[in-house]
C-alpha positions as CSV (number, residue, x, y, z in Angstrom):
1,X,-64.0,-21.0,24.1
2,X,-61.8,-24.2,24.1
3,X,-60.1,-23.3,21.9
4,X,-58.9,-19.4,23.3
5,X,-58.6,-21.5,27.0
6,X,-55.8,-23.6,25.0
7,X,-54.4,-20.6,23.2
8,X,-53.8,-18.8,26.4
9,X,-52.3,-21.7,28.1
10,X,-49.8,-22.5,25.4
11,X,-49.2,-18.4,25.2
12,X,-48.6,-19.0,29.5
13,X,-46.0,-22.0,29.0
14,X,-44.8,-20.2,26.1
15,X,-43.8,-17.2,27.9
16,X,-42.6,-19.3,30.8
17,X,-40.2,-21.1,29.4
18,X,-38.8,-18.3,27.6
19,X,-38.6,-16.4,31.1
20,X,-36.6,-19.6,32.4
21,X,-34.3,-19.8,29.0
22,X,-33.6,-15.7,29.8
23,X,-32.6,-16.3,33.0
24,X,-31.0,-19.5,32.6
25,X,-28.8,-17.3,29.6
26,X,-27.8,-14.7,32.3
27,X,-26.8,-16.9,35.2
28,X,-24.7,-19.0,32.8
29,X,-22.8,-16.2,30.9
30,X,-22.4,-14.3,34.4
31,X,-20.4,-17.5,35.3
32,X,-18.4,-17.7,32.4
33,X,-17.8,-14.2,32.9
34,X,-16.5,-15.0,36.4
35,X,-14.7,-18.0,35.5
36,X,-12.3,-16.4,32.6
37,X,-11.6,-13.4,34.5
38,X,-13.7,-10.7,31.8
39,X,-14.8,-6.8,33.0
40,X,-18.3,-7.3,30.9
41,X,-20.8,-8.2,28.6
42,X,-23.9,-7.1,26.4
43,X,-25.8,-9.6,23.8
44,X,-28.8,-10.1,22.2
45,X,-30.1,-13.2,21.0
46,X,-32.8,-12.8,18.1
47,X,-35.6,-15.1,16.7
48,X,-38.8,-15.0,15.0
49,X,-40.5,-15.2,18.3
50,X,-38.3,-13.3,20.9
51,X,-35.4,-10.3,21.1
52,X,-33.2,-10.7,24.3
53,X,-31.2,-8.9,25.4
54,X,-29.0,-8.7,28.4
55,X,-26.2,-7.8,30.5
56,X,-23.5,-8.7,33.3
57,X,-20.5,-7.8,34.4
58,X,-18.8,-4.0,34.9
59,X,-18.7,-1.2,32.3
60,X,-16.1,0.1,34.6
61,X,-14.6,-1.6,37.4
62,X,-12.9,1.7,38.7
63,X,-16.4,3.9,39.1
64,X,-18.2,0.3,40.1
65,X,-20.6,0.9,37.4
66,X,-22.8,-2.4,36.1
67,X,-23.0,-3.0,32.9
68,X,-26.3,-2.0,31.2
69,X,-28.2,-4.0,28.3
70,X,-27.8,-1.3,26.1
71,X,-24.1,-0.2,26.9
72,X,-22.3,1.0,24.4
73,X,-19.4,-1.0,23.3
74,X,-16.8,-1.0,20.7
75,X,-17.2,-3.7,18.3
76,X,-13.5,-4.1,16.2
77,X,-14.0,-5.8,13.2
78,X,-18.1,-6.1,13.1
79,X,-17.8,-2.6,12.1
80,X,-17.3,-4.5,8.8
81,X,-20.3,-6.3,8.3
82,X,-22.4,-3.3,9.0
83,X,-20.1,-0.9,6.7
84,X,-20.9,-3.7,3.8
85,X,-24.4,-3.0,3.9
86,X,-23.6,0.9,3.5
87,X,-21.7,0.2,0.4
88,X,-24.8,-2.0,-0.9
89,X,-27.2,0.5,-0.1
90,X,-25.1,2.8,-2.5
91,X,-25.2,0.4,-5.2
92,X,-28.8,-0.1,-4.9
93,X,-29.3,3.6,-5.4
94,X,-27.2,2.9,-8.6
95,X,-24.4,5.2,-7.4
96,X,-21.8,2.0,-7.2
97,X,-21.9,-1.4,-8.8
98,X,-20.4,-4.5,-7.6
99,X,-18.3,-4.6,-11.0
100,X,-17.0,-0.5,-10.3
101,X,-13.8,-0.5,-10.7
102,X,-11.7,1.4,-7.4
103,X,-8.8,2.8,-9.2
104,X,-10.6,5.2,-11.0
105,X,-12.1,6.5,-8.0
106,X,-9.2,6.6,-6.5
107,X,-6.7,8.5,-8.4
108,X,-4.9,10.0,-5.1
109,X,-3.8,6.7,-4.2
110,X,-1.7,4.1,-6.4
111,X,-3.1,0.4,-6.1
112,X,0.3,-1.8,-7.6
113,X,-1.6,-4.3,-9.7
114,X,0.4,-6.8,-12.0
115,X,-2.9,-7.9,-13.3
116,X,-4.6,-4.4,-13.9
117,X,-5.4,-4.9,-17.5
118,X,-7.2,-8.5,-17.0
119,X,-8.1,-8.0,-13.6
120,X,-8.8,-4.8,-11.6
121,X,-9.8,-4.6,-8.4
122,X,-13.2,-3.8,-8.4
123,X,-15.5,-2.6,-5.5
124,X,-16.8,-6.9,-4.9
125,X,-13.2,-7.9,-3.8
126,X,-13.0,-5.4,-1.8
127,X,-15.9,-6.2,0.2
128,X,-15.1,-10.2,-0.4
129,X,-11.4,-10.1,1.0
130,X,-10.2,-10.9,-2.1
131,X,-8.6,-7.9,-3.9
132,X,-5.3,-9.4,-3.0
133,X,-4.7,-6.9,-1.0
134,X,-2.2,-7.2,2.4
135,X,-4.1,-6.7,5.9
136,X,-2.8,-4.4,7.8
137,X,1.2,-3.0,8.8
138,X,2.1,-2.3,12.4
139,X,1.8,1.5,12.4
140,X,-1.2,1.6,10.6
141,X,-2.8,0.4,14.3
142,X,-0.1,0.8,16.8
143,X,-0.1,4.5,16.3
144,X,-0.4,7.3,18.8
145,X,-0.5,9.7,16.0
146,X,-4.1,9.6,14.4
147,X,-6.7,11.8,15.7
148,X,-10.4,10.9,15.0
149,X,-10.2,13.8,11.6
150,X,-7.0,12.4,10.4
151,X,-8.1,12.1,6.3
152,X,-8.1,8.5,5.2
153,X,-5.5,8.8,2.6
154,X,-2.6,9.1,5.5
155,X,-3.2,5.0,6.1
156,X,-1.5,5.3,2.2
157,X,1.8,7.6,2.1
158,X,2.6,8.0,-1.2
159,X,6.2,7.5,-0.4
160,X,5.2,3.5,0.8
161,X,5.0,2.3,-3.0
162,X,4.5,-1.5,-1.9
163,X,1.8,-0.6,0.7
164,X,-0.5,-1.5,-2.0
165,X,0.8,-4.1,-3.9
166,X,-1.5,-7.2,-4.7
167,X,-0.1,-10.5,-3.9
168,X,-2.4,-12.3,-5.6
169,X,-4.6,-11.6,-8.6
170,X,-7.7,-9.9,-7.9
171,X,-10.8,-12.7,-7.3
172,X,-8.9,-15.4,-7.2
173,X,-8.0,-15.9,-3.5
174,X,-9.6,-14.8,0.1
175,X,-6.7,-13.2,2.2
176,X,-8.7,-10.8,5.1
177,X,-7.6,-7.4,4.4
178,X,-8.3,-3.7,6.8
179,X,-6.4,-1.8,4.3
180,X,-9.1,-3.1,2.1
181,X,-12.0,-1.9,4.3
182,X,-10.1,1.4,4.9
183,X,-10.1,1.7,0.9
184,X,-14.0,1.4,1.0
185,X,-14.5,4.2,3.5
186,X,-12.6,6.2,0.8
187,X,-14.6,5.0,-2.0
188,X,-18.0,6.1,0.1
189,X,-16.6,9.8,0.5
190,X,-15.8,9.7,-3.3
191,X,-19.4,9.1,-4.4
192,X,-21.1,11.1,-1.9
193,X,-18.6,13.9,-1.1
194,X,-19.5,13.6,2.5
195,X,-17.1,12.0,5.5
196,X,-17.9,8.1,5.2
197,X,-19.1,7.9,8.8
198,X,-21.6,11.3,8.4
199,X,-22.8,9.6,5.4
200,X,-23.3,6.2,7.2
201,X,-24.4,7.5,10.6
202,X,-27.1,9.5,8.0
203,X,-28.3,7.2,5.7
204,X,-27.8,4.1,7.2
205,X,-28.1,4.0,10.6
206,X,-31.2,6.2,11.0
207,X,-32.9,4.7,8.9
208,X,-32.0,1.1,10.3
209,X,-33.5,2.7,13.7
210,X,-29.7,2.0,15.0
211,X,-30.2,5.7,17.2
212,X,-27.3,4.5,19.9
213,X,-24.8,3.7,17.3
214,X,-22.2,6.1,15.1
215,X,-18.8,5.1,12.7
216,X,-17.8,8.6,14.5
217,X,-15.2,8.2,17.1
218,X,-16.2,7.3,20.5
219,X,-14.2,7.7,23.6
220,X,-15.1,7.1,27.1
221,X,-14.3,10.6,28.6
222,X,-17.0,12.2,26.3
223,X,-19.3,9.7,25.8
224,X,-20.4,8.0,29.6
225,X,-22.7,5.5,27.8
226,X,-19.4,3.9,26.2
227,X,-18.1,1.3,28.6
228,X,-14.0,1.4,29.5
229,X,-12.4,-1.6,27.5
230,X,-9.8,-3.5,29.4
231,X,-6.7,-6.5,28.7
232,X,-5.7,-8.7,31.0
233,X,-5.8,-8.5,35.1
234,X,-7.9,-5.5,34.3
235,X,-6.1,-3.0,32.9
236,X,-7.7,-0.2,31.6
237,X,-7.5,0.8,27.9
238,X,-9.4,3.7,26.5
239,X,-10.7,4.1,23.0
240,X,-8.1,4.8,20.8
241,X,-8.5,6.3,17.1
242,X,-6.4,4.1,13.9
243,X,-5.6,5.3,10.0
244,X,-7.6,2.3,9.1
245,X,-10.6,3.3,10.9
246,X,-13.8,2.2,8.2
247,X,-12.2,-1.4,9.2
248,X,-12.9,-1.5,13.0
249,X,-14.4,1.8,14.5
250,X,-18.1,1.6,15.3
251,X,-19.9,2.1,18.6
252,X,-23.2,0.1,19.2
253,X,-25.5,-1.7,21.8
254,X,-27.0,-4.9,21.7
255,X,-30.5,-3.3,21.0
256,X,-29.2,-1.9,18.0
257,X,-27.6,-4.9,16.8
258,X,-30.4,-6.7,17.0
259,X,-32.5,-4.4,14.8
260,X,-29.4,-5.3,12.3
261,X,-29.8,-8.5,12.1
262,X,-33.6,-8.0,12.0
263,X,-32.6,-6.4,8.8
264,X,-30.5,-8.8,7.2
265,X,-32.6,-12.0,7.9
266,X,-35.4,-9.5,6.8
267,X,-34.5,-9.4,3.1
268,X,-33.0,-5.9,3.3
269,X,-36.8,-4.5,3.6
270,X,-37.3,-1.5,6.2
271,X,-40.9,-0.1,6.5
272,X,-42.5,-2.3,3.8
273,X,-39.6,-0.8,1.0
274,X,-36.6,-2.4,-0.1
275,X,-33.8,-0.8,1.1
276,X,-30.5,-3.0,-0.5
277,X,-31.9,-4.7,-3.7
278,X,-32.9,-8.4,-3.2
279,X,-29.6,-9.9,-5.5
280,X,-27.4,-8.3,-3.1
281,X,-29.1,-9.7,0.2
282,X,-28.8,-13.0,-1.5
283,X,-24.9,-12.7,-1.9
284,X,-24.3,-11.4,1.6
285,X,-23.4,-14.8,3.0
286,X,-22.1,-16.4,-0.3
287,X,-20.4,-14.7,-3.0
288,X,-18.1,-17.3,-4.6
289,X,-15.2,-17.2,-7.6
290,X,-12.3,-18.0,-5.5
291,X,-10.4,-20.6,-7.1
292,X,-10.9,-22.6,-4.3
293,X,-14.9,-21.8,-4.5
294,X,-14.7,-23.2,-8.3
295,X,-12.2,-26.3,-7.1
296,X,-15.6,-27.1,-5.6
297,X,-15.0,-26.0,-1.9
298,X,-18.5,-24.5,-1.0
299,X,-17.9,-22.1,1.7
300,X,-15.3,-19.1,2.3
301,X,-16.8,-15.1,2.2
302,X,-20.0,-13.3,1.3
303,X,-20.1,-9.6,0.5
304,X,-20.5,-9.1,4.4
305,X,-20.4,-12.4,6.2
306,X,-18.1,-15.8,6.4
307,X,-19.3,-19.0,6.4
308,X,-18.8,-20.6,9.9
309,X,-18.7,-24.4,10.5
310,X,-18.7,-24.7,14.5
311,X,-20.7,-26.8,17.1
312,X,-22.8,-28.3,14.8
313,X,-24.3,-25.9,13.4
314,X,-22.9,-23.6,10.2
315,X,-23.3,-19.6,10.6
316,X,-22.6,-16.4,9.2
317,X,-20.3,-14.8,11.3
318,X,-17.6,-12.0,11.9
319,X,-15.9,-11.8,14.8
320,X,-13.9,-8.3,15.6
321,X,-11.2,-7.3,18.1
322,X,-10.3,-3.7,18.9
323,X,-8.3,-2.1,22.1
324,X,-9.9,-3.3,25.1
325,X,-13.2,-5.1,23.3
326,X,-14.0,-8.4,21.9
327,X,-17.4,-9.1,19.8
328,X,-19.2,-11.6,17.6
329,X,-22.0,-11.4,15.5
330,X,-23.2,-15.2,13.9
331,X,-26.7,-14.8,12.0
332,X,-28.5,-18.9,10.9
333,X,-30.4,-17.2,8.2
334,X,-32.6,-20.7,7.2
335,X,-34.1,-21.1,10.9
336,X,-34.0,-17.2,10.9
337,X,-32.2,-16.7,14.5
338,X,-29.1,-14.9,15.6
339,X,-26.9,-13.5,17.9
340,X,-24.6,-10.8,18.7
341,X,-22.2,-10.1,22.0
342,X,-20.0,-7.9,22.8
343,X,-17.1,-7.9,25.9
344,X,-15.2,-5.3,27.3
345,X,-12.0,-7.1,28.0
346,X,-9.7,-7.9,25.3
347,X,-8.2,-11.1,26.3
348,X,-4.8,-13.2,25.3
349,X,-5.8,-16.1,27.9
350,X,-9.4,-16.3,27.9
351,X,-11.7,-18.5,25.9
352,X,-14.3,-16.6,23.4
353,X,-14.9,-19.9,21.8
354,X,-16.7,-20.5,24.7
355,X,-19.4,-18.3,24.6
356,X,-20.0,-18.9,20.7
357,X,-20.7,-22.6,21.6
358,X,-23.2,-21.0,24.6
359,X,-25.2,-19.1,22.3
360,X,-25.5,-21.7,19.7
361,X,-27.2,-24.2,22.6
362,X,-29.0,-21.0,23.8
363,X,-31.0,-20.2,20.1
364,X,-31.3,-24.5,19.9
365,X,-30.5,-24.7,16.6
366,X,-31.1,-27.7,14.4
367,X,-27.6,-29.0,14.4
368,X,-26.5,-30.1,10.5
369,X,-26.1,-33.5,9.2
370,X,-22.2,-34.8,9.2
371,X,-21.7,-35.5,5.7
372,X,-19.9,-38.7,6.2
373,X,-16.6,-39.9,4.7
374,X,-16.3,-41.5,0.9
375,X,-13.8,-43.9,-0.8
376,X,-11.0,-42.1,-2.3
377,X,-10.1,-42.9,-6.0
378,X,-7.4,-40.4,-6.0
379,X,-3.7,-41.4,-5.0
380,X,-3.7,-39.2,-2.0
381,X,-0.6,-39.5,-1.3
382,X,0.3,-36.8,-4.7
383,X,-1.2,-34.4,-2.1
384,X,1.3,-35.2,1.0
385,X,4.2,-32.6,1.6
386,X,4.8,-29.2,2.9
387,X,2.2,-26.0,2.5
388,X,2.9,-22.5,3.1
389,X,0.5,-19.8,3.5
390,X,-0.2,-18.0,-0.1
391,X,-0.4,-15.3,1.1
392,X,-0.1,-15.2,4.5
393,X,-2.0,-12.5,6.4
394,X,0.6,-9.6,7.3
395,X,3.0,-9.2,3.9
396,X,5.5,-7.8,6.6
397,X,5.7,-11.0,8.6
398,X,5.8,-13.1,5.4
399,X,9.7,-14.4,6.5
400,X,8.6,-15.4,9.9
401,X,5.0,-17.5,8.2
402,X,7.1,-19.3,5.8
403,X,9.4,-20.9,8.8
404,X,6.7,-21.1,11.7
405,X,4.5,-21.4,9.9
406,X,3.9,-24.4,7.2
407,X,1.7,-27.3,7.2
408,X,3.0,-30.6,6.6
409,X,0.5,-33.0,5.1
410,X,0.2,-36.9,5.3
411,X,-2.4,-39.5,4.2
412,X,-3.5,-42.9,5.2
413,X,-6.6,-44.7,4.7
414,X,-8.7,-42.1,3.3
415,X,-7.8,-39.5,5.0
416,X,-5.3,-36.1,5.2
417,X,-3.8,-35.3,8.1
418,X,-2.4,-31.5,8.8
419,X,0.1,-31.4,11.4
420,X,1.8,-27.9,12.0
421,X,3.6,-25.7,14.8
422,X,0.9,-23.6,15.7
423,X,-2.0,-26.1,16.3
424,X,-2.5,-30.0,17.4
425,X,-2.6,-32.1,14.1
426,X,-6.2,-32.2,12.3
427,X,-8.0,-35.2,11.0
428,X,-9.6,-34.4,7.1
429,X,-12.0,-37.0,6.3
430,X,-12.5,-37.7,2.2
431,X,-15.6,-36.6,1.0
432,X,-15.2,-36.6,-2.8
433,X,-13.4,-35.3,-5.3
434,X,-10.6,-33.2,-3.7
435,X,-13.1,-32.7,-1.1
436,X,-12.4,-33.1,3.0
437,X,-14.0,-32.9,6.1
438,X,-12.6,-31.6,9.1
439,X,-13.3,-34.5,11.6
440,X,-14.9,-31.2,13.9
441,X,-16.9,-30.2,11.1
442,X,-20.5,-31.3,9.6
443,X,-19.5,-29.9,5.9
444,X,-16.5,-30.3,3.4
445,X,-14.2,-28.2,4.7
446,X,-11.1,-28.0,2.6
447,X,-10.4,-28.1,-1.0
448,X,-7.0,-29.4,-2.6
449,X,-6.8,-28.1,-6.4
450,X,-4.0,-26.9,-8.8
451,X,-3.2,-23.6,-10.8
452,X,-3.1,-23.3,-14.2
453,X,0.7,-23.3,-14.0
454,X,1.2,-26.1,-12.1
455,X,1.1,-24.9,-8.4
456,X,-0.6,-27.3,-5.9
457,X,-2.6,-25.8,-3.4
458,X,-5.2,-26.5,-0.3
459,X,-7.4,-24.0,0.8
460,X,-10.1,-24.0,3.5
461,X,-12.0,-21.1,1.9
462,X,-10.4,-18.2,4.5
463,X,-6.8,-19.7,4.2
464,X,-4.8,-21.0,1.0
465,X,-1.7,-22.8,1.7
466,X,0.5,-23.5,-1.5
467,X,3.0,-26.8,-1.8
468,X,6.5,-26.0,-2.0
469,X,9.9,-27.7,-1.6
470,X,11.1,-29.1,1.9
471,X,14.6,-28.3,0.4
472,X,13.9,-24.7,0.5
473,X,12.1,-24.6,4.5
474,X,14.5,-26.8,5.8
475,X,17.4,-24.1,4.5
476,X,16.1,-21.4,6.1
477,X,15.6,-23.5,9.2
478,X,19.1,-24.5,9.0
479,X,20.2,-20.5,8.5
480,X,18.2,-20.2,11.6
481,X,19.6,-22.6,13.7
482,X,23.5,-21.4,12.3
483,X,22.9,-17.7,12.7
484,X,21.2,-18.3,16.5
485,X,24.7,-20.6,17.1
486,X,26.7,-17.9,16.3
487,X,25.0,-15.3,17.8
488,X,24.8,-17.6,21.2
489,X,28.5,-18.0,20.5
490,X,29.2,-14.5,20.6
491,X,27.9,-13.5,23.4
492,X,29.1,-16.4,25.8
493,X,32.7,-16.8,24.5
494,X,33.4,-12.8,24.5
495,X,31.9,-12.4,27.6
496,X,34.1,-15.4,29.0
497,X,37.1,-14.0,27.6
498,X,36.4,-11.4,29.0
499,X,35.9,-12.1,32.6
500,X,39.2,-14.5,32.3
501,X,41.5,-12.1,30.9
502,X,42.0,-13.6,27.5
503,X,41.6,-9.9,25.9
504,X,43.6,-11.1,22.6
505,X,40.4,-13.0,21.6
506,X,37.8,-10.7,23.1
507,X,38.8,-7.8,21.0
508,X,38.4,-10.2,18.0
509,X,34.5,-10.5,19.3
510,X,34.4,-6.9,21.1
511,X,32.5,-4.9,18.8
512,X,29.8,-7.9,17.5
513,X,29.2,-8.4,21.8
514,X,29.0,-4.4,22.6
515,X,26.3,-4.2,19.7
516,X,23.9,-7.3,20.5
517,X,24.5,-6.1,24.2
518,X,23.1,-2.7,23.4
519,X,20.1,-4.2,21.5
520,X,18.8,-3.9,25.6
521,X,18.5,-0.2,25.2
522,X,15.5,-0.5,22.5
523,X,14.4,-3.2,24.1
524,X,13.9,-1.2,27.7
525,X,12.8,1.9,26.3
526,X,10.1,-0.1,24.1
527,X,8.8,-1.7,27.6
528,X,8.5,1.6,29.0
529,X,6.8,3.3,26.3
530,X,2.9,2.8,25.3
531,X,2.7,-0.2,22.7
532,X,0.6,2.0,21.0
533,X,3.0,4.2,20.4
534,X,5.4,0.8,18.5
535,X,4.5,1.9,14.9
536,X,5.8,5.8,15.5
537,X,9.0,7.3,14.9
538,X,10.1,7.1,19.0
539,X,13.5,7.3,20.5
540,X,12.4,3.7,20.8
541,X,12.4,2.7,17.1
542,X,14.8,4.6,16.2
543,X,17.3,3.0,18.7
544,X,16.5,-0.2,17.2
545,X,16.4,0.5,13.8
546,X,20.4,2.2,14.7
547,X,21.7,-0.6,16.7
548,X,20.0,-3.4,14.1
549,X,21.6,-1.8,11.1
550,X,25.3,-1.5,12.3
551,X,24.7,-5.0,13.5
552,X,26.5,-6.6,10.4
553,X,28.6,-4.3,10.4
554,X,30.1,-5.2,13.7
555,X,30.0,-8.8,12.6
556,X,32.2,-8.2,9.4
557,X,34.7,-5.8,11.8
558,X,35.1,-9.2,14.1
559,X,35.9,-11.4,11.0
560,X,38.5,-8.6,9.5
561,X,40.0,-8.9,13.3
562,X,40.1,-12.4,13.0
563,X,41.8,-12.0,9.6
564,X,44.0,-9.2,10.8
565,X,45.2,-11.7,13.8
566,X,45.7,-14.7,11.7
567,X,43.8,-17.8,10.9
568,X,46.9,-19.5,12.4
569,X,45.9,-17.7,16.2
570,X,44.4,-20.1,18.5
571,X,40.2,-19.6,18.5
572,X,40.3,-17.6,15.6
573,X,39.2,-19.8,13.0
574,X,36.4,-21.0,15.0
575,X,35.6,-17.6,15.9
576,X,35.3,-16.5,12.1
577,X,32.9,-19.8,11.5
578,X,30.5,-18.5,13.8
579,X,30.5,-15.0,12.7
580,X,30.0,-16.5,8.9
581,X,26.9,-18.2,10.3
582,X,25.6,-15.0,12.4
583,X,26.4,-13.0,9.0
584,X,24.4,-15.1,6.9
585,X,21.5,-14.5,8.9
586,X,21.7,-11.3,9.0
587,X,21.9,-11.8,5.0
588,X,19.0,-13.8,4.9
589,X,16.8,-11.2,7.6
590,X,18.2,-8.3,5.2
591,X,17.0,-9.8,2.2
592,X,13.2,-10.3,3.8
593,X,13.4,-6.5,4.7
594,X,13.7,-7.2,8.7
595,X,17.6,-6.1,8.9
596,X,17.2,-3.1,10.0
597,X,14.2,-3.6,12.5
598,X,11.7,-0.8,10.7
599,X,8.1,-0.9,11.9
600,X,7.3,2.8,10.9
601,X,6.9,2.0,7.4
């Protein structure tokens, strides 16, 4: 009897402090909500013990309507994780293997691999990230012209021969890739004949017992259940369909979620029966072969998850944005807890960071040991100089990564220091080896290793930076900083001339001004246009891509004027200088393949 009274008083407490750790979990997210200025949210928070789930916020500010626990949301780039497990469930049925290679199922599409007789791309880097594959081009998303039935092959034209070009050889480096995803769906409607999301919605989310969630397109105006995604100061964005759909288009609710992650911390069993074969299960948060993985570095991609080193704690995560929606999903595996949200407001300004760190201190998970600093044998300072991203994420923003882009690297007393444009500098602590910590990290964190030909690299198991001469940034800084003079140049002095008069030097300049003053027309009719509509063939893009191409030529027709005048006429030599520098630019922009301004292709 003792013993059942103190039974039933622990179970009391028990459920009384979970009641408080609920509420307490709603009244601080509804704050945070408040605070950073967001329509909504749904999560669930999972352990062995308890499943909450909860709500706050609007699903639609315009109809008033409160956001629901199970809402259905849009999740971006989660759609991934759960996509993964489809492909696995395929191989455990032995219709796929890891090792398959994609070409062959593939034949309607043309996968430009250097490496294709040592190194296909098989169906692992594809779910790994590391086919070598490029992300994503602009009018792949920014598109008004998919529909939901638009076939999968369109995201690859067959005119677009370096769509598909690997940058890297294929398991060798992570670079995060949608048109690799995209490439998946395909290769799940080449085994199974079926649409990928039929097939998925059939035999993977039924029998998951995900009922309130579909890879079939979703919009609010026929599905009420589906809250309205917003950006900033509320502005309403409905669900829009992409090319690269398999990469970010699924509709869920936290309920359903958490029965997914049930799954995956559940060893891949449903109803007593293995559903994905135990060997995969074990590689879904830890697949490894990356050069940086065999350099020692112990962290970087799974075949569904990334390793996540934040507040303590390390996670599997993905995160995923999509038009309007933000979302997270972070599973802790060992202490067998997770978490999944999902917000309705796709924000440039707010803080999502914020609400990871929440739900970590919500679950109280045991927080990880720092591994603390060693003693460097190494000469560190063979590792200082400049990085650049190899490869960088967006092939068609390479030009712009290589000058904003690089890390410059230092080392004192040891440690590495990574200062760069885009972030405050970062402290990297010596571990061992050519092991580092990030001071905001428990676990080595970066890796620096070389290539069998020489190249130096660092790489923190999602990024690879490669060294390379500060001869060769600082040149394209300095045809930067020329071609910006003389473009500034242009435009004050002709316009100066003009207003004074002095028309024998503005017709030397005329034609260069009239063209970099009609770069406004684009740039108007692209303001009043959708931006979804910024990858399309619109009066728009065409406008630009005119006006952009005859923009050397304009140049070169000021500098025959100044030649046809006379070097000897007063302004005229200096006027040709500064054309040479805004021509070289344009060179340089040319060369890169932004000169003209093309983002239809």
């Amino acid at each position: 009897m003792l013993r059942s009274l103190i039974l039933i008083a622990t179970w009391f407490v028990s459920c009384s402090t979970y009641a408080t750790t609920v509420q307490t979990a709603h009244t601080t997210i509804k704050a945070m909500l408040e605070a950073q200025q967001l329509s909504g949210i749904t999560w669930t928070m999972v352990t062995q013990e308890h499943i909450t789930t909860g709500s706050a916020g609007y699903a639609n500010i315009e109809h008033a309507d409160i956001m629901q626990p199970d809402q259905k949301m849009h999740v971006g780039s989660v759609t991934k994780t759960v996509l993964a497990l489809g492909v696995l469930r395929l191989i455990s049925k032995g219709q796929l293997s890891l090792e398959t290679k994609v070409q062959p199922l593939l034949p309607q599409v043309r996968l430009n691999n250097p490496w294709q007789g040592s190194a296909p791309v098989r169906v692992k880097h594809l779910l790994t990230h590391t086919a070598g594959l490029d992300n994503i081009r602009m009018w792949q998303f920014l598109s008004k012209t998919p529909t939901p039935a638009t076939p999968l092959l369109r995201a690859f034209p067959e005119h677009n021969s370096d769509l598909l070009e690997l940058r890297t050889e294929p398991g060798t480096q992570y670079s995060y890739s949608n048109m690799g995803y995209t490439l998946l769906g395909m290769v799940i409607e080449a085994v199974t004949n079926q649409r990928y999301e039929a097939y998925l919605d059939q035999h993977l989310l039924i029998p998951l017992g995900m009922l309130d969630s579909s890879f079939e397109f979703s919009a609010q105006h026929s599905d009420p259940r589906l809250a309205m995604g917003y950006h900033e100061n509320q502005v309403a964005q409905a669900a829009v369909p992409v090319y690269t759909r398999p990469a970010g288009q699924f509709t869920t609710t936290a309920p359903d979620m958490a029965r997914f992650i049930q799954f995956v911390m559940g060893e891949g069993v449903i109803d007593g029966e293995q559903f994905v074969h135990p060997d995969l299960m074990g590689k879904l948060f830890d697949f490894g072969g990356t050069d940086a993985d065999k350099a020692g570095l112990n962290i970087g991609r799974g075949l569904a998850f990334s390793n996540r080193d934040r507040y303590g704690v390390v996670g599997q995560c993905h995160p995923g944005t999509t038009f309007g929606f933000r979302a997270n999903i972070c599973l802790f595996p060992e202490q067998k807890k997770g978490y999944f949200y999902a917000i309705n407001t796709d924000s440039e300004s707010a803080d999502y960071e914020a609400f990871k760190a929440l739900f970590v201190e919500l679950l109280e998970l045991d927080h990880n040991e720092i591994i603390p600093p060693g003693t460097s044998q190494n000469d560190m300072s063979a590792l200082t100089g400049l990085y650049v991203l190899s490869p960088n994420n967006m092939a068609e923003f390479e030009f712009l990564d290589k000058v904003f882009g690089p890390v410059w690297v230092t080392a004192s007393d040891n440690q590495i220091t990574l200062h760069s444009l885009q972030s405050a500098p970062r402290t990297l602590h010596h571990i061992k080896d050519d092991l580092y910590r990030d001071s905001e990290r428990t676990q080595p964190s970066h890796v620096f290793f070389s290539s069998p030909a020489g190249d130096e690299f660092f790489s923190n198991g999602l990024k690879t930076f490669k060294k390379v001469g500060v001869t060769s940034i600082a040149l394209y800084w300095l045809s930067l900083l020329l071609g910006l003079c003389g473009f500034v140049y242009i435009l004050v002095t002709a316009l100066f001339r003009l207003a004074t008069q002095r028309f024998a030097g503005f017709r030397r300049l005329q034609w260069s001004l009239m063209n970099l003053l009609v770069l406004a027309v684009p740039m108007a009719l692209f303001l009043s246009q959708s931006f979804l509509a910024f990858g399309d063939i619109t009066v728009a893009s065409i406008s630009l891509a005119l006006v952009t191409m005859f923009l050397p030529i304009s140049l070169l027709h000021s500098l025959w004027r100044c030649y046809q005048q006379g070097w000897g006429v007063k302004g005229s030599i200096r006027d040709g200088i500064f054309l040479i520098s805004a021509i070289q630019l344009c060179c340089v922009l040319a060369a890169w393949g932004h000169l003209p301004a093309i983002f239809w292709r």
